[in-house]
C-alpha positions as CSV (number, residue, x, y, z in Angstrom):
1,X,0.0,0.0,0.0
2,X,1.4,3.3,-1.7
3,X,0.5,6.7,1.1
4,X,0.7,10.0,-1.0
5,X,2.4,13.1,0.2
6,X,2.6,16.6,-1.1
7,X,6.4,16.4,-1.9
8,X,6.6,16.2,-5.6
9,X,10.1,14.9,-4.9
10,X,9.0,12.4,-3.2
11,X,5.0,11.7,-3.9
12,X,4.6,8.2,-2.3
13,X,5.9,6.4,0.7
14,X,5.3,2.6,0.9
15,X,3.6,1.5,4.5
16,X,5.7,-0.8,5.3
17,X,8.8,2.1,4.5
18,X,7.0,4.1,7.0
19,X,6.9,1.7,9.8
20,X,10.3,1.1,9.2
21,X,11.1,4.5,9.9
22,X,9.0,5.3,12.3
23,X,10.3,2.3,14.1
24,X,14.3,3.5,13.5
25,X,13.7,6.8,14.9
26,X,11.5,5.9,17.5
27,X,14.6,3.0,18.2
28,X,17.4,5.9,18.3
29,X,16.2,7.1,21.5
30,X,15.4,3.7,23.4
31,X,19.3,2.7,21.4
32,X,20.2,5.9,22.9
33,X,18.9,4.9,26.6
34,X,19.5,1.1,26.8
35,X,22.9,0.5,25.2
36,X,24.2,2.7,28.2
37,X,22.7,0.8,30.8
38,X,25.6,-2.3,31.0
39,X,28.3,0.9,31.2
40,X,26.9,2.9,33.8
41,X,29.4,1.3,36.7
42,X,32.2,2.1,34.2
43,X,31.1,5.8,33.7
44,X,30.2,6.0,37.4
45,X,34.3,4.7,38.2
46,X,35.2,6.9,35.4
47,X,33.7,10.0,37.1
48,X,33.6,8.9,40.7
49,X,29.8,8.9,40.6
50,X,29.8,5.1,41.7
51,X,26.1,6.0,44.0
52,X,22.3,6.4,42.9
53,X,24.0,9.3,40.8
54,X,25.0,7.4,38.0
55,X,21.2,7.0,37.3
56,X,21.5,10.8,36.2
57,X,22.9,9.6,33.0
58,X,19.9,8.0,32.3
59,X,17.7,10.9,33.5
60,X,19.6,13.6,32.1
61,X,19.1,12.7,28.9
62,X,15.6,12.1,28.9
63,X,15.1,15.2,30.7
64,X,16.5,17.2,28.0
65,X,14.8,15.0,25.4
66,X,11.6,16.2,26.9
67,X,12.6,19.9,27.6
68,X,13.2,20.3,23.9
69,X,10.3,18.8,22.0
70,X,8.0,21.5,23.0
71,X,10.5,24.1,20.5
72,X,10.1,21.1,18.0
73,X,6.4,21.4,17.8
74,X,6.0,25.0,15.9
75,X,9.0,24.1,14.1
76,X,7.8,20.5,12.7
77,X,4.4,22.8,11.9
78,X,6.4,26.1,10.3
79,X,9.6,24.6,8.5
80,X,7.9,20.7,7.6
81,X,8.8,17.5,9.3
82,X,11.7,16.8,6.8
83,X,14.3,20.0,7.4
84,X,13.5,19.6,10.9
85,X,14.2,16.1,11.0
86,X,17.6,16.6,9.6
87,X,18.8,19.1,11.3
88,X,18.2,17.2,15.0
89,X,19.9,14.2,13.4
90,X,22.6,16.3,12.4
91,X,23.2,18.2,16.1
92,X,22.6,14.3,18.1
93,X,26.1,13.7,16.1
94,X,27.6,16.7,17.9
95,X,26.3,16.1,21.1
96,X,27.1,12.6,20.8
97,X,30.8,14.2,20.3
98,X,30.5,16.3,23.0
99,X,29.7,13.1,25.1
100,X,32.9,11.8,24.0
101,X,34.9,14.8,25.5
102,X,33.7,15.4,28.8
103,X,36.1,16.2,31.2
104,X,34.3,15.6,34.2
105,X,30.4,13.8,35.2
106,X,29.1,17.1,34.8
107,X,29.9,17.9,31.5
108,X,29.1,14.6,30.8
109,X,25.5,15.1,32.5
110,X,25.2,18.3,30.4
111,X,26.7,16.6,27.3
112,X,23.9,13.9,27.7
113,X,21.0,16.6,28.2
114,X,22.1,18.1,24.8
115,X,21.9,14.7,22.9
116,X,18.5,14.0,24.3
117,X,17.7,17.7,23.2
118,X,18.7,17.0,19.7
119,X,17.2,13.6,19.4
120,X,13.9,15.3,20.4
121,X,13.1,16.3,16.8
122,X,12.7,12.4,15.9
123,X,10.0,11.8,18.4
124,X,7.8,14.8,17.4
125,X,8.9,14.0,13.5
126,X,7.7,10.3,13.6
127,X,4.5,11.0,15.4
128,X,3.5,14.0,12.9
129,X,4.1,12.1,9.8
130,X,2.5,9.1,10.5
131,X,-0.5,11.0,11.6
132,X,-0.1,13.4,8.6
133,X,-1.1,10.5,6.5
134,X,-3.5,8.4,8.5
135,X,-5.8,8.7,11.6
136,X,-8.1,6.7,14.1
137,X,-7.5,3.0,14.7
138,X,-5.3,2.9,11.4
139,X,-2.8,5.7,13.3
140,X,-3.0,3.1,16.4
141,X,-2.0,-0.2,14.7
142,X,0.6,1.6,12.7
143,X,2.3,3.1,15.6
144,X,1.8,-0.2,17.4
145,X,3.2,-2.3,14.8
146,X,6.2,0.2,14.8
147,X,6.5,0.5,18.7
148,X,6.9,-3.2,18.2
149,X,10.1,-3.1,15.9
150,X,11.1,-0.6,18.0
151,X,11.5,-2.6,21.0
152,X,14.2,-4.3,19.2
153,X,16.4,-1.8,20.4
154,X,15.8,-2.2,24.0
155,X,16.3,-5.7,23.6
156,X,19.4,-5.5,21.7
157,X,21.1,-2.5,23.2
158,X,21.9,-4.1,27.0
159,X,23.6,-6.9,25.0
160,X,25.3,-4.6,22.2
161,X,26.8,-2.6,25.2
162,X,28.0,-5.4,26.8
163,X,29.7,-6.7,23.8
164,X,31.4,-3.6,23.1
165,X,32.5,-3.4,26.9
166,X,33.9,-7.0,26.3
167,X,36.3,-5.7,24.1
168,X,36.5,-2.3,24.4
169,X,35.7,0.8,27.0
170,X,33.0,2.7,27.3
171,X,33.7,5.4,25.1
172,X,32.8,3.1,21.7
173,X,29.6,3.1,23.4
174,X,29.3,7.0,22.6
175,X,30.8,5.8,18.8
176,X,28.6,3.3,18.0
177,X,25.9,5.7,18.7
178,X,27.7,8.2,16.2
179,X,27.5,5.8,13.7
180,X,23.9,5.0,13.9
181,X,23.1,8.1,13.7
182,X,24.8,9.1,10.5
183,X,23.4,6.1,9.0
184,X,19.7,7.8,10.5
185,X,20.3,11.2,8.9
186,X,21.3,9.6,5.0
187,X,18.4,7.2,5.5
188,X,15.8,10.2,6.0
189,X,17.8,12.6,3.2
190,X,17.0,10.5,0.7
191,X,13.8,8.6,1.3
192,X,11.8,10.7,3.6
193,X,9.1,12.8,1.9
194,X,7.9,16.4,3.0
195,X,4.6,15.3,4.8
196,X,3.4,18.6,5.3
197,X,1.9,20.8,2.4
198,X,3.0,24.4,2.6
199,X,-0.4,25.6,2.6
200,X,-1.0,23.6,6.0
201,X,2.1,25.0,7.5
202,X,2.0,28.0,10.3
203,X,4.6,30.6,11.0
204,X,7.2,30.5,14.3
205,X,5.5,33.1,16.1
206,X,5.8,32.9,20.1
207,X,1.6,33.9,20.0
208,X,0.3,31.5,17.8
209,X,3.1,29.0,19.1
210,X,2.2,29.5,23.2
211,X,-2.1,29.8,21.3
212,X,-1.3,26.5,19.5
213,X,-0.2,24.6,22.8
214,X,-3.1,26.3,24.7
215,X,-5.8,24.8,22.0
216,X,-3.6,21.5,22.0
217,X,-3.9,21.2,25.9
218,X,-7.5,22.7,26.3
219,X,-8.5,19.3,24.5
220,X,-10.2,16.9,27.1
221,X,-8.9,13.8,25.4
222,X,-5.3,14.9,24.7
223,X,-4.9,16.9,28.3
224,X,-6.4,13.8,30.0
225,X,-4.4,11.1,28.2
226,X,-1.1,13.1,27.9
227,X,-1.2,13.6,32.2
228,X,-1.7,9.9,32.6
229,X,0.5,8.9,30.2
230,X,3.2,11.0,32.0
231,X,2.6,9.6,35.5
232,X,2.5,5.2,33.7
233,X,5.8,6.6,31.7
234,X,7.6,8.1,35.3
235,X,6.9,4.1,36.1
236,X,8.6,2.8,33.1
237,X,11.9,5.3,33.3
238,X,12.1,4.6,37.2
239,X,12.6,1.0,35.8
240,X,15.2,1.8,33.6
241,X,17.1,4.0,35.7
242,X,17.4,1.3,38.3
243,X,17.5,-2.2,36.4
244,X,21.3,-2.2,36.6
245,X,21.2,-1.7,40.1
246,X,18.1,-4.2,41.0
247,X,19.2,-6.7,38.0
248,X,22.8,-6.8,38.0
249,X,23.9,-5.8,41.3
250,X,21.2,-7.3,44.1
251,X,20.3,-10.3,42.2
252,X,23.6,-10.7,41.3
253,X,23.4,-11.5,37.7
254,X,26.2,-9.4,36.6
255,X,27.3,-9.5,32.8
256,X,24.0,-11.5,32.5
257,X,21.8,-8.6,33.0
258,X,21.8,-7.5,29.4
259,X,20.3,-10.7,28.8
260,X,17.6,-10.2,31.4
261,X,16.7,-7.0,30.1
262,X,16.8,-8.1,26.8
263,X,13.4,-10.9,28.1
264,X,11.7,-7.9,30.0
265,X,11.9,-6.1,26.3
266,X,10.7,-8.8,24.4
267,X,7.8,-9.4,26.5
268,X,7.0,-5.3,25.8
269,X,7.6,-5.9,22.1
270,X,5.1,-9.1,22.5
271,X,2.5,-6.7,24.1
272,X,2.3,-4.4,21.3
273,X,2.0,-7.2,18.7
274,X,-0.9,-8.1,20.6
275,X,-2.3,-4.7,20.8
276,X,-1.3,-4.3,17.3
277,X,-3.9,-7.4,16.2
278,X,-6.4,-6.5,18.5
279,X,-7.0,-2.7,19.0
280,X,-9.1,-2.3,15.2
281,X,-11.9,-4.9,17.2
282,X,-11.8,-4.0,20.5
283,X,-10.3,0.1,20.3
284,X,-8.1,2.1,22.3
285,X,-10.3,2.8,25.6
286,X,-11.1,-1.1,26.1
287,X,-8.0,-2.3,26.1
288,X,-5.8,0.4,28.0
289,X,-8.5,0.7,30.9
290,X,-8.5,-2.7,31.2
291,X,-4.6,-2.9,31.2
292,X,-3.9,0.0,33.6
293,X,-6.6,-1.9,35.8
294,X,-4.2,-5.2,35.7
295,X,-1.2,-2.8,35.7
296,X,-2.3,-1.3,39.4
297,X,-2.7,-4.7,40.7
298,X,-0.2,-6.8,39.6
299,X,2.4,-3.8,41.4
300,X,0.7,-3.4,44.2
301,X,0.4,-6.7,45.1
302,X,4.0,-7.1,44.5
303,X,4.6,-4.3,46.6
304,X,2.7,-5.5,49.5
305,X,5.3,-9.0,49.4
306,X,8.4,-6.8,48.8
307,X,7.3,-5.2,52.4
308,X,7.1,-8.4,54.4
309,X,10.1,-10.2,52.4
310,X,12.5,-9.7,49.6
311,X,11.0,-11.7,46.4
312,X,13.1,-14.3,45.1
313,X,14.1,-13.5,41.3
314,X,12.3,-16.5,40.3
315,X,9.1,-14.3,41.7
316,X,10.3,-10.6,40.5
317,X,11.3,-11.3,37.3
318,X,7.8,-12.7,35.7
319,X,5.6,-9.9,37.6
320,X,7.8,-7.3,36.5
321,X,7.5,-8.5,33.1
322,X,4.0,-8.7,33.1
323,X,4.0,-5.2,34.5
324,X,6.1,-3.6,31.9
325,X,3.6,-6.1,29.0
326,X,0.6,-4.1,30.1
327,X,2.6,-0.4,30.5
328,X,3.0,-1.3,26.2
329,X,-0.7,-1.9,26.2
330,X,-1.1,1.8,27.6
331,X,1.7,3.3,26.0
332,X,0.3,2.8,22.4
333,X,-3.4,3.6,22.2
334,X,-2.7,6.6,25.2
335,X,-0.3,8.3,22.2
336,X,-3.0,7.4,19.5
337,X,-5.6,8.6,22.0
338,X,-3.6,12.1,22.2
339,X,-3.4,12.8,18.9
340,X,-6.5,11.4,17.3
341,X,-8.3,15.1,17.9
342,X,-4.4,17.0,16.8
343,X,-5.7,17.5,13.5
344,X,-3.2,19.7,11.0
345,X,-1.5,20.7,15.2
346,X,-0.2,17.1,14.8
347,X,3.4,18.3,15.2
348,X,2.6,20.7,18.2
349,X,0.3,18.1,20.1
350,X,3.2,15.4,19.7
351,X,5.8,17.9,20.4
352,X,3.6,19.0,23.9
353,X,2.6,15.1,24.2
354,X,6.5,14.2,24.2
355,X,7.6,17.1,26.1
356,X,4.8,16.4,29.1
357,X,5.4,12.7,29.1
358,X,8.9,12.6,28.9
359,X,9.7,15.6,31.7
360,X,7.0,14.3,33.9
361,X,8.1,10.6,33.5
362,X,11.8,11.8,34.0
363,X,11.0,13.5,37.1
364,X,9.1,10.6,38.4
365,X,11.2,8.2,37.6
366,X,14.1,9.9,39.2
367,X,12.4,10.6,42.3
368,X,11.4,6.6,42.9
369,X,15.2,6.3,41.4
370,X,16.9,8.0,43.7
371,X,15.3,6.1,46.7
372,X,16.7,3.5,45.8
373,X,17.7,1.2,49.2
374,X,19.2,-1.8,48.2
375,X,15.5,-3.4,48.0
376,X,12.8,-3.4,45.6
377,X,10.3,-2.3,47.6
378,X,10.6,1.8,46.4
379,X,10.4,1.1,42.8
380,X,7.4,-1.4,43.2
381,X,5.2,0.7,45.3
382,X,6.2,3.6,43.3
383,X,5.3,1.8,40.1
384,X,1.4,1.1,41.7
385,X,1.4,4.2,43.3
386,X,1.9,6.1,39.6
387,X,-0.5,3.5,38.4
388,X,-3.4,4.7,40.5
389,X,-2.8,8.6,39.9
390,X,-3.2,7.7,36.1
391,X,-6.4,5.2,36.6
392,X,-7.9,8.2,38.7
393,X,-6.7,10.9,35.8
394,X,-8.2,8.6,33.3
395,X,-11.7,7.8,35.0
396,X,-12.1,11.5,35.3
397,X,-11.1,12.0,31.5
398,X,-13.8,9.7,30.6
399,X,-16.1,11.2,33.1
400,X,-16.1,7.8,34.5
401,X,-17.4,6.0,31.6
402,X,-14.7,3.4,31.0
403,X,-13.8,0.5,29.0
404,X,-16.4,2.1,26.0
405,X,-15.5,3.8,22.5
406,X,-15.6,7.3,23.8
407,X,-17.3,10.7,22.9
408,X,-16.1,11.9,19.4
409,X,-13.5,15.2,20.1
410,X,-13.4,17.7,17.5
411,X,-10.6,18.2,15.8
412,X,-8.4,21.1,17.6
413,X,-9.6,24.3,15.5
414,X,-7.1,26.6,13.8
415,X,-6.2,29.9,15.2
């Protein structure tokens, strides 16, 4: 199946071309994330940060990957998805550089901030095109299908950094990410057509800009969503910020936590191929009330063990699987759920959906992070405790009519 655009250069895009590279920028950032998780003890003795401070790594660069999407937005909506795309790929190379030099942790934490600013663009770029050429249930299998591909990074990374760690230092961490990259931006310069039409486009003004995020977030559907999806994604980065610690360290498996991770990814990438199959019969709402529903109880009961006794790894490791399975049944059909009303605003409600999401989740994340005591007890109960706010955020969304198709949401009007 052939999708048209308004680039004459470039008139058609296959589907399965677009998956694909939804899927590869989507995969830069979790690449991005994940392949530094097996080197954090190395950076930490590098920088004498060997404490819950190494985690910052992680956090720093997802906080400036959500900082920075909300300039993306009016950008993605002024200039087109394409030139904007291609210039972020270009300036993740430099920070990526930058990485490479730093003298000390904080430069280090700064030069990491930076890279997730300039990776930004491809979050907001790859949400805008895809729904600049479909909608409804159509948008929420495609991004599904590609979340799905995307987890292959997650699931690779761990592993790819511990390979390169086998035989080299940290540092080619920084320049295999340079590489990938590169290969990004000349992927995108040639095949990626202009999805935007020029008479669609509106001008960089800091009134319409600051207007446009007002009409975005005024939405019921896309203010409701986007909040809850920020509070079940503080759960997923509080995960990733500490697996090295819980996985490698306190269960003890070492060089085999790559591996570990790798099965807690897969499990996320099986999720969305479920979702993927199912969410055109059963929609969006069903299936992520019902999941946040599971989500909430699975953790709390967890929590409530971790209080009276450690859990065994044999007991951990399949509930918090099963946890992170139902956050991709959220994650998915929340985003779709956001944008379905965006209309021609899709780049500046997926630049404000990433921006909230990803500076919210940071936040959260780091806060359950960083209290951290040697137990799995804080991220557990911080895991059901996120779980809850969102179920509450949702249920007053929907003005508590869950688990149904919904009240049909204009499309946000133009200025």
């Amino acid at each position: 199946m052939a999708l048209t655009s308004p680039d004459p250069k470039r008139p058609t895009l296959g589907m399965a071309e677009l998956i694909a590279m939804t899927s590869a920028l989507m995969a830069l950032n979790a690449l991005s994330i994940d392949i530094m998780l097996p080197a954090l003890p190395d950076i930490g003795r590098a920088f004498d940060a060997m404490g819950n401070e190494r985690q910052l790594v992680i956090t720093s660069y997802v906080l400036g990957f959500g900082i920075a999407q909300i300039f993306y937005g009016p950008l993605a909506d002024a200039l087109g998805r394409r030139t904007v795309l291609l210039v972020s790929l270009g300036a993740y190379s430099l920070a990526t550089l930058l990485c490479l030099a730093a003298p000390d942790f904080g430069w280090m934490l700064a030069a990491r901030a930076l890279q997730g600013a300039a990776a930004a663009g491809t979050r907001v770029i790859a949400t805008a095109v895809v729904r600049d050429l479909v909608s409804g249930r159509k948008m929420a299998q495609i991004i599904s299908i590609a979340m799905t591909f995307f987890m292959a990074a997650p699931i690779l990374a761990p592993g790819l950094g511990q390979a390169i760690l086998l035989v080299a230092s940290w540092e080619w961490i920084f320049a295999a990410l340079l590489a990938g990259g590169g290969l990004l931006w000349g992927w995108m310069l040639v095949r990626l057509p202009e999805t935007l039409s020029i008479e669609n486009r509106i001008p960089v003004r800091i009134g319409s800009a600051a207007k446009n995020y007002w009409l975005a977030a005024k939405n019921r559907i896309t203010l409701g969503y986007m909040m809850a999806a920020a509070f079940i994604f503080g759960g997923l980065f509080a995960f990733i910020a500490t697996a090295e610690q819980v996985m490698g360290e306190l269960y003890g498996l070492e060089v085999w936590f790559a591996l570990a991770f790798a099965g807690i990814a897969a499990g996320l990438a099986v999720a969305n191929i479920i979702n993927a199959r199912i969410v055109q019969r059963y929609g969006m709402r069903r299936i992520s009330h019902c999941a946040i529903i599971a989500f909430i109880i699975i953790n709390g009961g967890h929590a409530l063990y971790a209080l009276i006794s450690e859990p065994p790894f044999w007991l951990f490791y399949p509930l918090l699987t099963l946890g992170m399975m139902l956050f991709g049944m959220m994650g998915a059909n929340f985003s779709a759920l956001v944008m379905e009303p965006a209309g021609k605003r899709a780049g500046t409600t997926s630049a404000l959906y990433g921006s909230v999401t990803a500076i919210g989740g940071a936040i959260l994340g780091s806060l359950i992070g960083q209290s951290f005591d040697g137990s799995v007890f804080p991220l557990l109960a911080g895991m059901a405790a996120l779980g809850v706010i969102a179920f509450v955020i949702v249920a007053i969304t929907e003005r508590g009519q869950l688990f149904g198709v919904g009240e049909a949401e204009p499309e946000i009007p133009p200025s």
